[in-house]
N, C-alpha and C positions, 0 to 999 in steps of 0.2 A: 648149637653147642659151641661153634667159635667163634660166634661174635659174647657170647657169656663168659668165655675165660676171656677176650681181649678185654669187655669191661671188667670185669673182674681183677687184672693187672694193670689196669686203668687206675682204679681206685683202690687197688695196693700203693702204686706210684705215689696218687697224690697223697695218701695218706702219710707215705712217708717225706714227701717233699713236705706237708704244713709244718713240718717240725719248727724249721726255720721259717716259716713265712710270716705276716703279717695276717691278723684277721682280715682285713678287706682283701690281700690275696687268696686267703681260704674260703672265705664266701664266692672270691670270682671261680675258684676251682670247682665248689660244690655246685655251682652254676654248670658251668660245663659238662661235670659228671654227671648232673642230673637230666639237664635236655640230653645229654647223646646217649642215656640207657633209655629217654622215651622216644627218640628218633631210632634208636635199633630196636625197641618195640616195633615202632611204627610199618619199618623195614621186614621186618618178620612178618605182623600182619600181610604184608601188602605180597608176600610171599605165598600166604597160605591163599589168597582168594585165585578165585577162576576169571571172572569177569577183569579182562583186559582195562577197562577204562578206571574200573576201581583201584587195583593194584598201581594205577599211574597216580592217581590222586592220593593216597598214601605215603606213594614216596616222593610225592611233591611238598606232602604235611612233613612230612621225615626232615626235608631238606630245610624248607622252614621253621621248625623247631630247632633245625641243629645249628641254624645261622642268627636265630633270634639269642640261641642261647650265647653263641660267641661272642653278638655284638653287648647283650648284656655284664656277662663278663668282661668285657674290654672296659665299659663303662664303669665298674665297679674298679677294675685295676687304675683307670687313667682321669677320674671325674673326684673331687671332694663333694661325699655325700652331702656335707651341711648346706653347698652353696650351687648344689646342679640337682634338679628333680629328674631329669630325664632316665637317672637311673633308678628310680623306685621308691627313693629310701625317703 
């Protein structure tokens, strides 16, 4: 229940930060917001299991989701799409 309201004012925040932003900084925000609501998925799975080695490799997935997501949104804040592919676009 507390990691759903922390995202939950998560994505109040950014919501009211795109007001002012640029689309390529709203795409790098919905980047973020979206790996770190399926990395605290992840984290809650890895919550509910019993088996110790499984819960570690969960939130091992947790932790690389939520850094794949960062560095893609960095890419998306700091790279011009037309002339860098490495960020997707």
């Amino acid at each position: 229940m507390k990691k759903t309201f922390v995202v939950a004012i998560a994505a109040g925040l950014a919501s009211l930060s795109a007001c002012n932003s640029s689309p390529r900084e709203q795409a790098a925000d919905r980047i973020e917001s979206n790996t770190e609501a399926v990395a605290d998925n992840l984290e809650d799975a890895a919550d509910n299991v019993d088996n110790e080695a499984a819960e570690d490799r969960l939130e091992n997935k947790a932790d690389a989701v939520r850094a794949t997501g960062q560095n893609q949104a960095e890419d998306m804040r700091t790279n011009d799409p037309d002339t860098n592919l490495s960020n997707g676009i």
